[in-house]
VEXGUFI-502789 format. One record per atom (N, C-alpha, C, O): residue in one letter; atom name; x, y, z. Coordinates in Angstrom, 1 decimal, always signed. Layout:
BEGIN
resn name X Y Z
A CA X Y Z
...
This chain:
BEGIN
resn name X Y Z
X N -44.7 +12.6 +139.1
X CA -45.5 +11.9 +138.1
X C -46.0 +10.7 +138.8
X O -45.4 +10.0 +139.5
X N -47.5 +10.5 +138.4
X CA -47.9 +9.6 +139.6
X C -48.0 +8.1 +138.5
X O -47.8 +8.1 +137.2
X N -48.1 +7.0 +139.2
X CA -47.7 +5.9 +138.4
X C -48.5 +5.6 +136.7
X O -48.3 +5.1 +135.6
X N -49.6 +6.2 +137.4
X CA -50.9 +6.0 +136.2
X C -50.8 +7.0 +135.6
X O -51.8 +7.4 +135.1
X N -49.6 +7.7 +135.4
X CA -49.2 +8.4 +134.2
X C -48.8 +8.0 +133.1
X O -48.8 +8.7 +132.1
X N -48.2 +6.6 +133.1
X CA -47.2 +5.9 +132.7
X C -48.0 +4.6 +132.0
X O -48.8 +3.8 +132.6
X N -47.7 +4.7 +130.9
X CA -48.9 +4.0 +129.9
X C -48.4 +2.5 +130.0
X O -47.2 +2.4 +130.3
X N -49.4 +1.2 +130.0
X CA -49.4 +0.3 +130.1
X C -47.9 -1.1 +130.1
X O -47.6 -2.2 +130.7
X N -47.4 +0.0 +128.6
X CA -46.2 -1.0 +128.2
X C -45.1 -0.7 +129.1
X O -44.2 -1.5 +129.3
X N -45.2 +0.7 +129.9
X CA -43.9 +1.0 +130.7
X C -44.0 +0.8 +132.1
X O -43.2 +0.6 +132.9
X N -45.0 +0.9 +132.1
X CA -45.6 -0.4 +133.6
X C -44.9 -1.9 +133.8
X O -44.1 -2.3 +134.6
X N -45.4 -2.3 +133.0
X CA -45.0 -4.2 +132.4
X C -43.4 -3.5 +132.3
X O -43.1 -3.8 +133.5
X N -42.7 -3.2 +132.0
X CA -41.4 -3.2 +131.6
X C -41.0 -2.8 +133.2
X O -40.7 -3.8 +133.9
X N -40.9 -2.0 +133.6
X CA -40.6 -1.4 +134.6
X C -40.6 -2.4 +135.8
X O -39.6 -2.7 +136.4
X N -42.0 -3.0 +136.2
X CA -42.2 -4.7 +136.7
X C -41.5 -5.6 +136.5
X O -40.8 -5.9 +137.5
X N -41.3 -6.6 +135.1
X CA -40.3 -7.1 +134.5
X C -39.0 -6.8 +134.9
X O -38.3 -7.7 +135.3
X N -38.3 -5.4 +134.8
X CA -36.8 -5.2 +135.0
X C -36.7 -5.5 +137.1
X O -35.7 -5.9 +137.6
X N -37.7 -5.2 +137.7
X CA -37.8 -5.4 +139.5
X C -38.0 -6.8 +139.2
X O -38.2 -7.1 +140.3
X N -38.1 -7.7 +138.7
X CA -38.2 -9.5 +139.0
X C -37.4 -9.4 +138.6
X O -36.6 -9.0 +139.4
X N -37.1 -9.5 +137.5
X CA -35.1 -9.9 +137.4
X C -34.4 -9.6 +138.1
X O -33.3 -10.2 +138.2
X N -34.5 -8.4 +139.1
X CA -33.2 -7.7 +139.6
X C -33.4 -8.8 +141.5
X O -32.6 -9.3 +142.3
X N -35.1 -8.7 +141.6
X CA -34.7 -9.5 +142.5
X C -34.2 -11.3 +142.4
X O -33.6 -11.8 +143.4
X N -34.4 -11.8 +141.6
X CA -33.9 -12.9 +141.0
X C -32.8 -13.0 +140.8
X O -32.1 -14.0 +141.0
X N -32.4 -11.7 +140.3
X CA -30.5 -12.2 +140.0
X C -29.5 -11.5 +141.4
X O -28.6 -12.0 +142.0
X N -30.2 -10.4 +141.5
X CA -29.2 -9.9 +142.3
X C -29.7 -10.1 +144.1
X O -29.1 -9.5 +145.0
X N -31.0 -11.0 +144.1
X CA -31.6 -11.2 +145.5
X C -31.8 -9.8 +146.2
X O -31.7 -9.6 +147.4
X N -32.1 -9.0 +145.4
X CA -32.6 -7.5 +146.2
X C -33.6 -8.2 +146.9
X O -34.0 -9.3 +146.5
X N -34.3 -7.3 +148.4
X CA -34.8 -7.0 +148.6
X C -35.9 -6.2 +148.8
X O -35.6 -5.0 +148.8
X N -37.0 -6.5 +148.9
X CA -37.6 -4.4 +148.7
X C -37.3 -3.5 +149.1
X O -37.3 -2.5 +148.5
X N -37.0 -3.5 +150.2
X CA -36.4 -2.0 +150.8
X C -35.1 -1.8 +149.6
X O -34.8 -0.7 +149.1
X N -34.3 -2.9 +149.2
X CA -33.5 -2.3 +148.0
X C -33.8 -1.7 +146.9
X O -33.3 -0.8 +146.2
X N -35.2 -2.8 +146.7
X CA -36.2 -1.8 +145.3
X C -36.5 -0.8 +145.8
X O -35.9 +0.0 +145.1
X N -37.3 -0.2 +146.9
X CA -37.5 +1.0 +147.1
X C -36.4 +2.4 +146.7
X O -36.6 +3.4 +146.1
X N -35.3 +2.0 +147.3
X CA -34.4 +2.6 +147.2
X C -33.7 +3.3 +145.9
X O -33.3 +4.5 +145.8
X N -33.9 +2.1 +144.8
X CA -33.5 +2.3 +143.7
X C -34.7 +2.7 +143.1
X O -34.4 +3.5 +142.2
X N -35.9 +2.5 +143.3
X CA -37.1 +3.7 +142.7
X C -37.3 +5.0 +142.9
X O -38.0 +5.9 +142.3
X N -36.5 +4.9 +144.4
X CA -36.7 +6.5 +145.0
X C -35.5 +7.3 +144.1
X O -35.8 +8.5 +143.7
X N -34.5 +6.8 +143.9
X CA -33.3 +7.2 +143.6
X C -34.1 +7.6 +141.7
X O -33.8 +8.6 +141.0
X N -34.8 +6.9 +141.4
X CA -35.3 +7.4 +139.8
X C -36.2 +8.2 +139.9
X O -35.9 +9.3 +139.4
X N -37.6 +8.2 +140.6
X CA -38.3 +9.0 +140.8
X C -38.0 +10.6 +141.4
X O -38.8 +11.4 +141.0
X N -37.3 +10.8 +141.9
X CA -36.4 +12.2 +142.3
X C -36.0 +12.7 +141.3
X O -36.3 +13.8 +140.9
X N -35.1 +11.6 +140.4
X CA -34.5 +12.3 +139.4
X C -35.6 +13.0 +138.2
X O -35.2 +13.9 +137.5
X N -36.8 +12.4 +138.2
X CA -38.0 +13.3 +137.8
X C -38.3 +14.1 +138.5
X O -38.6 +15.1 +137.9
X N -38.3 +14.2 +139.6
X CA -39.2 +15.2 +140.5
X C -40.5 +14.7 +141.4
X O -41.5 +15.3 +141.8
X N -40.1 +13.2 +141.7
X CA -41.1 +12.7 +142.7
X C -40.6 +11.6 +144.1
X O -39.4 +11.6 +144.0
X N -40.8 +11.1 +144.6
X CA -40.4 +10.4 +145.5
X C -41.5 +9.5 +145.7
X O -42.7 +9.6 +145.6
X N -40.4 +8.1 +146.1
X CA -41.5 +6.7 +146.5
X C -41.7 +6.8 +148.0
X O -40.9 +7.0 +148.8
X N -43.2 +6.4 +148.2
X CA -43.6 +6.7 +149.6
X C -43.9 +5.0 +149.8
X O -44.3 +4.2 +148.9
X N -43.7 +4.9 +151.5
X CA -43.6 +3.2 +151.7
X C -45.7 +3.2 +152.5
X O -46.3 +3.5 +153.5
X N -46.0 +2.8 +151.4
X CA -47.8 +2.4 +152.2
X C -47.8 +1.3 +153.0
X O -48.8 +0.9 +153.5
């Protein structure tokens, strides 16, 4: 499922929950990646690093 599948409000949320997580828990991206790749599979897609 490609991102612009995903209607405007679950965008913003989705955004929103990655600032908090780096703010509280000081992730880094390669940690965000990780944990996106780890949800996206579970649909049936994988995050690729551009």
């Amino acid at each position: 499922m490609a991102v612009s599948e995903f209607n405007e409000d679950t965008q913003d949320q989705i955004c929103d929950l990655i600032e908090s997580l780096q703010q509280a828990e000081k992730l880094k991206n390669k940690d965000i990646r990780i944990l996106l790749d780890k949800v996206a599979r579970k649909y049936g897609g994988k995050v690729v690093n551009k």
